[in-house]
BAVOKE-943879 format. One record per atom (N, C-alpha, C, O): residue in three letters; x, y, z. Coordinates in steps of 0.1 Angstrom, whole numbers, plus 5000, padded with zeros to 4 digits. Example, Ala and Ser with C-alpha at 12.3 -4.5 7.8 and 13.67 -1.06 7.14 Angstrom:
BAVOKE-943879
ALA513249435078ALA512349555078ALA513249675078ALA514249675085SER512849785071SER513749895071SER512950005079SER513450115080
//
This chain:
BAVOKE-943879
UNK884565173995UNK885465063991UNK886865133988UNK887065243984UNK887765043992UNK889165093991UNK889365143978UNK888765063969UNK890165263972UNK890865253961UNK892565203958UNK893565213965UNK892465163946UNK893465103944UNK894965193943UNK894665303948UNK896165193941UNK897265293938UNK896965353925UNK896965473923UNK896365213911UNK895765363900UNK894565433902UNK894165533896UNK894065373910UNK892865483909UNK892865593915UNK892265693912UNK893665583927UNK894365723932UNK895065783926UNK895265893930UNK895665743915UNK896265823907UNK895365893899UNK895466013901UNK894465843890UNK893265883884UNK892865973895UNK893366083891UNK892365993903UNK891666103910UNK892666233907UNK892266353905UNK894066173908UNK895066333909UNK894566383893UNK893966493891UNK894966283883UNK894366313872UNK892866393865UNK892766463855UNK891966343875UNK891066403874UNK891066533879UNK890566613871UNK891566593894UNK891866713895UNK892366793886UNK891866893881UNK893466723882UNK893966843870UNK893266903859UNK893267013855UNK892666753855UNK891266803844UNK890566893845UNK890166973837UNK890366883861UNK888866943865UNK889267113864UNK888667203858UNK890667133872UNK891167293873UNK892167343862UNK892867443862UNK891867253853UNK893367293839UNK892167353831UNK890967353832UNK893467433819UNK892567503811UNK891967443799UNK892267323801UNK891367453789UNK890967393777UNK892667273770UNK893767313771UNK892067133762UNK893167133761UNK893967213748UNK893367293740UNK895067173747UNK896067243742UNK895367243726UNK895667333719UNK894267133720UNK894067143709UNK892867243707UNK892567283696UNK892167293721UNK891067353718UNK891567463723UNK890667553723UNK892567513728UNK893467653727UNK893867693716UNK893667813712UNK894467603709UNK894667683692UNK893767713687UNK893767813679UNK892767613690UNK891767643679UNK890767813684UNK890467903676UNK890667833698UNK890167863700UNK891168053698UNK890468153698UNK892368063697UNK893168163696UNK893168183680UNK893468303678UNK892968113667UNK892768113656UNK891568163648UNK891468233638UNK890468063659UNK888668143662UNK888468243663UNK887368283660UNK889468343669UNK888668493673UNK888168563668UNK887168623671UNK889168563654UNK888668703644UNK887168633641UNK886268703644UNK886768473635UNK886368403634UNK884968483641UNK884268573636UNK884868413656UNK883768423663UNK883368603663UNK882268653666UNK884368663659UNK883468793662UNK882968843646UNK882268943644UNK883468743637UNK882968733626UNK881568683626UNK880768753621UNK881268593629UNK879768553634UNK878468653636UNK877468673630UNK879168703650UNK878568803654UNK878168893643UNK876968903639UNK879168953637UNK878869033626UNK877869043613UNK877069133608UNK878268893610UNK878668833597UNK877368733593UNK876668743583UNK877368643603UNK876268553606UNK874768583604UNK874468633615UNK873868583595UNK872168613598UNK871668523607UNK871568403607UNK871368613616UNK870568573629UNK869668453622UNK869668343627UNK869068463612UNK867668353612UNK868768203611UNK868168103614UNK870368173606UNK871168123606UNK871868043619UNK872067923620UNK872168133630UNK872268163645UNK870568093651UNK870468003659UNK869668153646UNK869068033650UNK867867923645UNK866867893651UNK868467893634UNK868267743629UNK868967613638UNK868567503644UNK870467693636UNK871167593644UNK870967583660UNK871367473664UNK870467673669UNK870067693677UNK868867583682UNK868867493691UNK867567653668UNK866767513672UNK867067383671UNK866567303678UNK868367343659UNK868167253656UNK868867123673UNK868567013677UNK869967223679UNK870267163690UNK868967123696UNK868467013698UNK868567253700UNK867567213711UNK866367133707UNK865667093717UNK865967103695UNK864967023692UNK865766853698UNK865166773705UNK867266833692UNK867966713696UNK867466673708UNK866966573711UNK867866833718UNK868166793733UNK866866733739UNK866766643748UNK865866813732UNK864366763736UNK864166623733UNK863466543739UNK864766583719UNK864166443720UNK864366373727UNK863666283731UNK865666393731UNK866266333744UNK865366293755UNK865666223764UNK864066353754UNK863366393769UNK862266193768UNK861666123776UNK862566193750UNK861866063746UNK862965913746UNK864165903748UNK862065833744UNK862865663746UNK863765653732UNK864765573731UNK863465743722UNK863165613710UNK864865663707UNK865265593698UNK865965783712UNK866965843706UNK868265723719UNK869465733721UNK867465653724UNK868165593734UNK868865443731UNK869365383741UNK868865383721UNK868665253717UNK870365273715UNK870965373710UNK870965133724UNK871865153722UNK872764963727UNK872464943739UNK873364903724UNK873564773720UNK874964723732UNK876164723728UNK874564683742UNK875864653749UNK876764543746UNK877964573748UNK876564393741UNK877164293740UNK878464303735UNK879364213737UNK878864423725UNK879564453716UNK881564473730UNK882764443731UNK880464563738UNK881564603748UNK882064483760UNK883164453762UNK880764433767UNK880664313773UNK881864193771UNK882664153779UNK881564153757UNK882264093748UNK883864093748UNK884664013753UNK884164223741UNK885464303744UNK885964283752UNK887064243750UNK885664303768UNK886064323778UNK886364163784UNK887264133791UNK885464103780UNK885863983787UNK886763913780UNK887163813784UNK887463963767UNK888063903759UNK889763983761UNK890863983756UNK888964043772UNK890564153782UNK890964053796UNK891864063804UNK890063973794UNK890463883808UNK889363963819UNK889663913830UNK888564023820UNK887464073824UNK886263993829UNK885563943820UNK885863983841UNK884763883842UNK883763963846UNK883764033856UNK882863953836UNK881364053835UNK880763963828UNK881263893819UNK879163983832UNK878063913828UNK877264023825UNK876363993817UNK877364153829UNK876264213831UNK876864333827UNK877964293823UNK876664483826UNK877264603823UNK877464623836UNK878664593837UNK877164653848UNK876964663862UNK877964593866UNK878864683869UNK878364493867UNK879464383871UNK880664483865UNK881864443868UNK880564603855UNK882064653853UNK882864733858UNK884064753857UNK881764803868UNK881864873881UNK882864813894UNK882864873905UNK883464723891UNK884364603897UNK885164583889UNK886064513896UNK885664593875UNK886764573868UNK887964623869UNK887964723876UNK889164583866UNK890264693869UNK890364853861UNK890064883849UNK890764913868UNK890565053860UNK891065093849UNK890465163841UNK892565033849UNK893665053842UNK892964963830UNK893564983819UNK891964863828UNK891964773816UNK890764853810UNK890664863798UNK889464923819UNK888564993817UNK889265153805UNK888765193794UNK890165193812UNK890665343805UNK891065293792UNK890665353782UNK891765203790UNK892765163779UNK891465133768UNK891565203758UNK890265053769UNK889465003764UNK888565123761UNK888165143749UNK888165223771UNK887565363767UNK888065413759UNK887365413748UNK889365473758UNK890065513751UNK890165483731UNK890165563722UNK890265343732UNK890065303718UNK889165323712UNK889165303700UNK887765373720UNK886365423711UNK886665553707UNK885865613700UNK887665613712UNK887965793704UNK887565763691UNK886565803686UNK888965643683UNK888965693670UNK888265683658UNK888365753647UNK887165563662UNK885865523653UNK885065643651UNK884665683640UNK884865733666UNK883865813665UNK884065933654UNK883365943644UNK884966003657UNK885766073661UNK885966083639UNK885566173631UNK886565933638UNK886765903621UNK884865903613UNK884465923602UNK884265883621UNK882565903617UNK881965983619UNK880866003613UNK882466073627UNK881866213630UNK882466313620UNK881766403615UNK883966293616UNK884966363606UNK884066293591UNK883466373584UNK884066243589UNK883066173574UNK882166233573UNK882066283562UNK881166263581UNK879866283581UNK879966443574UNK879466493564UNK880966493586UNK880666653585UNK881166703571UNK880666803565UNK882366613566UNK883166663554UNK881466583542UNK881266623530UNK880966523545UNK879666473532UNK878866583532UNK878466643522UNK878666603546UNK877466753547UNK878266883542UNK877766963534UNK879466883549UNK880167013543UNK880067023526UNK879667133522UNK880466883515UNK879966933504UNK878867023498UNK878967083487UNK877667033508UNK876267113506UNK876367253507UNK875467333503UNK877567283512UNK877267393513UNK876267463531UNK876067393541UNK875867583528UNK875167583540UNK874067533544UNK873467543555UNK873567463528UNK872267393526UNK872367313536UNK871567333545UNK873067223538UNK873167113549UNK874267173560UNK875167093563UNK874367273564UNK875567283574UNK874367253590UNK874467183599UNK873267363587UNK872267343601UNK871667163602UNK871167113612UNK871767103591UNK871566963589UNK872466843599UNK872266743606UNK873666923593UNK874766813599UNK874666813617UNK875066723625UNK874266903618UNK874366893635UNK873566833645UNK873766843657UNK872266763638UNK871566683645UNK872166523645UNK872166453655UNK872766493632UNK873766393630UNK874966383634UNK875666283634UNK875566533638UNK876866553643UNK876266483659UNK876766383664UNK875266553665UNK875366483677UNK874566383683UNK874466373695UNK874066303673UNK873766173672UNK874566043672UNK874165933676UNK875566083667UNK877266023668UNK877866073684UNK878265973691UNK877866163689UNK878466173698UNK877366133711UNK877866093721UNK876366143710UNK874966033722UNK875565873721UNK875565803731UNK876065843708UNK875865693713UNK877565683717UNK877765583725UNK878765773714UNK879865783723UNK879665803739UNK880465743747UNK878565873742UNK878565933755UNK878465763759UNK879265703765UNK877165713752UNK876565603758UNK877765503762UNK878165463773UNK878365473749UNK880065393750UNK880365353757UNK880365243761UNK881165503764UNK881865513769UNK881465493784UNK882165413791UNK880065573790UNK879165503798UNK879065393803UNK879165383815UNK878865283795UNK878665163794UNK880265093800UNK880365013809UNK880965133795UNK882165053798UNK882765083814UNK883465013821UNK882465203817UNK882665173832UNK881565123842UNK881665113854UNK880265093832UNK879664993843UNK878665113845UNK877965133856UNK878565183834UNK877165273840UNK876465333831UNK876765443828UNK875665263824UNK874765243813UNK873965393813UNK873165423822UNK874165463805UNK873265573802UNK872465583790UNK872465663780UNK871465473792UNK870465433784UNK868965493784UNK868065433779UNK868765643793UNK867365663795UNK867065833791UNK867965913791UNK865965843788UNK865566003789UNK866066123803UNK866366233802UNK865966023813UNK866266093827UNK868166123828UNK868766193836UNK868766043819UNK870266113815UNK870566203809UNK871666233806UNK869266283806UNK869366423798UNK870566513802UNK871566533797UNK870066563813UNK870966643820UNK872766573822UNK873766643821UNK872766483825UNK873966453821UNK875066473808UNK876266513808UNK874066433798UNK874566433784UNK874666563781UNK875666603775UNK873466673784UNK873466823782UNK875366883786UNK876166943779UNK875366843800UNK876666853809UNK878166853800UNK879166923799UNK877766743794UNK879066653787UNK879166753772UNK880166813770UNK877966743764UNK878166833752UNK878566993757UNK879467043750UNK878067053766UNK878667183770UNK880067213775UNK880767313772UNK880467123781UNK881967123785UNK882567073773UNK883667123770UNK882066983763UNK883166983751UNK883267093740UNK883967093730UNK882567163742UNK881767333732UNK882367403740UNK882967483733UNK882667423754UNK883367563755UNK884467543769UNK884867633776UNK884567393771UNK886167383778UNK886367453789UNK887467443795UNK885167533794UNK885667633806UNK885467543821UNK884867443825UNK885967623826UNK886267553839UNK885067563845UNK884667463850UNK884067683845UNK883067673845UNK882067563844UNK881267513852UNK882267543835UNK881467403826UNK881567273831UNK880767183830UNK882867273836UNK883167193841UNK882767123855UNK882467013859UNK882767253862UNK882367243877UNK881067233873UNK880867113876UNK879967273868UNK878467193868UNK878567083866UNK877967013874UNK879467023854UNK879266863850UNK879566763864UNK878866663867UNK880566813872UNK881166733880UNK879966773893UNK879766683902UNK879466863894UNK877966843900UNK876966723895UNK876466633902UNK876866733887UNK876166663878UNK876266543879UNK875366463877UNK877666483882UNK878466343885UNK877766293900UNK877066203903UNK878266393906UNK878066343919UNK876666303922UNK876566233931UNK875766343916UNK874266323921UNK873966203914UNK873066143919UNK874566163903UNK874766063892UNK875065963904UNK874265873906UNK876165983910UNK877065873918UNK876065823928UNK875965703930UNK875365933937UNK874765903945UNK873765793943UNK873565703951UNK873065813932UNK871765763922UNK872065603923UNK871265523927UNK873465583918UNK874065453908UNK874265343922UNK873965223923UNK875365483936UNK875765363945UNK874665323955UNK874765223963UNK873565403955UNK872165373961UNK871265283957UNK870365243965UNK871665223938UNK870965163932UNK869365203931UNK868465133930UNK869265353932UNK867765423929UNK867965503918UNK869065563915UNK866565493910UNK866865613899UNK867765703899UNK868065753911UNK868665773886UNK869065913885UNK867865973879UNK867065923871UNK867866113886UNK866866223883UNK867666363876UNK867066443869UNK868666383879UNK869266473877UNK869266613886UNK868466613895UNK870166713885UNK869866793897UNK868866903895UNK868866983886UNK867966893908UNK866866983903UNK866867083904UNK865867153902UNK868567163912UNK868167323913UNK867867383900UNK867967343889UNK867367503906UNK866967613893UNK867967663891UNK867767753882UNK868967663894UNK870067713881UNK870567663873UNK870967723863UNK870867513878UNK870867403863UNK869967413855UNK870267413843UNK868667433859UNK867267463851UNK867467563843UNK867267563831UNK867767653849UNK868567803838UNK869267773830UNK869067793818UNK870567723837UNK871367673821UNK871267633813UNK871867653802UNK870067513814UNK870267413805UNK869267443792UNK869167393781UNK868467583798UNK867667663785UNK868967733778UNK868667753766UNK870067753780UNK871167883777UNK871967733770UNK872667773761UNK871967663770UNK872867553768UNK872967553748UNK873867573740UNK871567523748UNK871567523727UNK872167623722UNK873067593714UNK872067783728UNK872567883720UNK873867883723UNK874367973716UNK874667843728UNK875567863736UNK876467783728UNK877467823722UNK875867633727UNK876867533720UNK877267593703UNK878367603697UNK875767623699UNK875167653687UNK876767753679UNK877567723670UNK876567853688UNK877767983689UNK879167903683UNK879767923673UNK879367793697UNK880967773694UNK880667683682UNK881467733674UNK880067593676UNK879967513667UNK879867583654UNK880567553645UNK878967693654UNK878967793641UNK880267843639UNK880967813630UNK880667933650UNK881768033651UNK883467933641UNK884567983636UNK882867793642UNK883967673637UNK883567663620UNK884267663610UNK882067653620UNK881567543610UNK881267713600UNK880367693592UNK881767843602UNK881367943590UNK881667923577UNK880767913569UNK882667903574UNK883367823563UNK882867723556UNK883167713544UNK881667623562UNK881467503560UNK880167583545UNK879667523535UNK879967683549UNK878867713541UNK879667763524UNK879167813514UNK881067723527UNK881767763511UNK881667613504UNK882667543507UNK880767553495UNK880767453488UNK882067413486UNK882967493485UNK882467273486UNK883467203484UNK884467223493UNK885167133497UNK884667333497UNK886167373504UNK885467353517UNK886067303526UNK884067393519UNK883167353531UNK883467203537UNK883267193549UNK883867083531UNK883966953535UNK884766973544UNK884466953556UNK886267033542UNK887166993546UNK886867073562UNK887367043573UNK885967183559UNK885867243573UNK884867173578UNK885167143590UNK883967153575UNK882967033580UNK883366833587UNK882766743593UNK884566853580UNK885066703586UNK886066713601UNK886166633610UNK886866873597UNK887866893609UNK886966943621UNK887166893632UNK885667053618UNK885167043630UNK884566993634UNK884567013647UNK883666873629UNK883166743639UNK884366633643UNK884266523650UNK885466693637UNK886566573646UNK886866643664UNK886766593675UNK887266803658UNK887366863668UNK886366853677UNK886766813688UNK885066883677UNK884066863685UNK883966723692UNK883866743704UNK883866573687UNK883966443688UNK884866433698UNK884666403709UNK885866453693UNK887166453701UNK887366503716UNK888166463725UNK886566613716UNK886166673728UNK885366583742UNK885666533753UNK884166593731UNK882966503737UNK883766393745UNK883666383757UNK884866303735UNK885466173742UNK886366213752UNK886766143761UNK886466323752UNK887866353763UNK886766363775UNK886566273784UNK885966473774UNK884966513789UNK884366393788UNK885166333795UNK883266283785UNK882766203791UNK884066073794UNK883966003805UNK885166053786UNK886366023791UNK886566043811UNK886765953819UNK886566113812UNK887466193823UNK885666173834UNK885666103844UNK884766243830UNK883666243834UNK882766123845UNK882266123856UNK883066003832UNK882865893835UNK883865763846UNK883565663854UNK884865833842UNK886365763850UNK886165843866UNK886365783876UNK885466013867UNK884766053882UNK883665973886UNK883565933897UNK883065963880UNK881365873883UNK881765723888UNK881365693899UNK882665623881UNK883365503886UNK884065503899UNK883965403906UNK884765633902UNK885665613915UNK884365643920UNK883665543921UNK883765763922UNK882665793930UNK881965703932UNK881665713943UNK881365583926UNK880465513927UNK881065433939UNK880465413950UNK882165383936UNK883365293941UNK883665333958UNK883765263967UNK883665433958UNK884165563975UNK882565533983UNK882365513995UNK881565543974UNK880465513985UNK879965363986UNK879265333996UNK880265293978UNK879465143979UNK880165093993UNK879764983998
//
């Protein structure tokens, strides 16, 4: 199907995403982190490194079940048609204009984003008692953003078999590398193929996705600790506990942002 003048723009947009470096807020942070991260290393008791470790990957597994999937579309449906939007269905949004789709993505940043920042600064009060705690709830907030966000371009990520997607999306907002990037956008396209075929997604089954996505928990675990060390100083811990689930949240919205806005044109280029 033809694209439109914005959505060709979006594509340039998307290039840049795709080959740019971290953005500018996760460069500071990440030039600030150093001493930080190699303080971890040091500093950090391994049985700590991996609590948090399991506690990801226990998340990522439930994922593999129905029950972490529940997730409520009318809310966006609704919205959208109250944009001048004619949709009956979530599917039907895959046909919307783009420019009214981005604008409307966009406004789910700051709920999350302000919910994910609360949560972490409540858990941060605990101390480190709750710091490996907050991270199943840190990204329990950010699953039903993926979903959101998902949803509003007309492509419902409601199932166990979007694991690998969602894995995709949390890794690229944990370490920003270009690297990370180029799997996700693997990841898209097989997505695309799945959605404009109207046949299940499966996700991609080479073995080296299969590889990563064991490397994936420790990995996140790293940049999230290497942020959240602090969190384990009672009281003064909130405040580090609320900034780095905003930082993190914030991430997540930008890559399935950008992510999801590839999977829409893609879907769009083959139907």
């Amino acid at each position: 199907m033809r694209l439109t003048d914005y959505e060709r723009a979006a594509l340039r947009d998307l290039d840049r995403w795709q080959a740019g470096d971290p953005s500018p807020l996760m460069q500071v942070i990440g030039l600030a982190m150093k001493p930080v991260d190699w303080a971890v290393d040091k500093v950090v008791p391994h049985s700590v490194m991996e609590q948090a470790s399991d506690a990801i990957e226990k998340f990522l597994d439930v994922l593999a079940e129905g029950s972490q999937w529940t997730f409520q579309t009318e809310t966006i449906l609704r919205d959208l048609r109250g944009k001048g939007v004619d949709a009956e269905t979530i599917a039907d949004l895959r046909h919307a204009p783009m420019d009214v789709l981005d604008a409307y993505a966009k406004s789910l940043f700051a709920e999350n984003t302000l919910l994910a920042a609360l949560e972490g600064g409540g858990t941060g009060l605990g101390g480190a008692l709750l710091m490996v705690a907050d991270i199943p709830l840190l990204f329990s907030i950010n699953l039903r953003l993926i979903q959101q966000i998902g949803a509003v371009y007309g492509l419902p990520v409601t199932g166990p078999e979007f694991r690998p997607l969602v894995i995709a999306i949390y890794n690229v907002a944990a370490s920003g590398s270009k690297e990370s990037k180029l799997e996700a956008m693997r990841e898209i396209s097989v997505a695309a193929a799945a959605f404009a075929r109207d046949v299940p997604y499966k996700g991609r089954v080479s073995g080296t996705f299969r590889d990563q996505s064991r490397q994936m928990p420790r990995e996140i675990a790293k940049a999230l600790l290497s942020r959240k060390v602090f969190q384990a100083v009672p009281i003064f811990g909130a405040a580090v506990g609320a900034g780095v689930n905003y930082w993190f949240t914030q991430e997540v919205a930008e890559t399935a942002f950008q992510l999801f806005r590839s999977l829409f044109l893609e879907v769009k280029e083959r139907e």
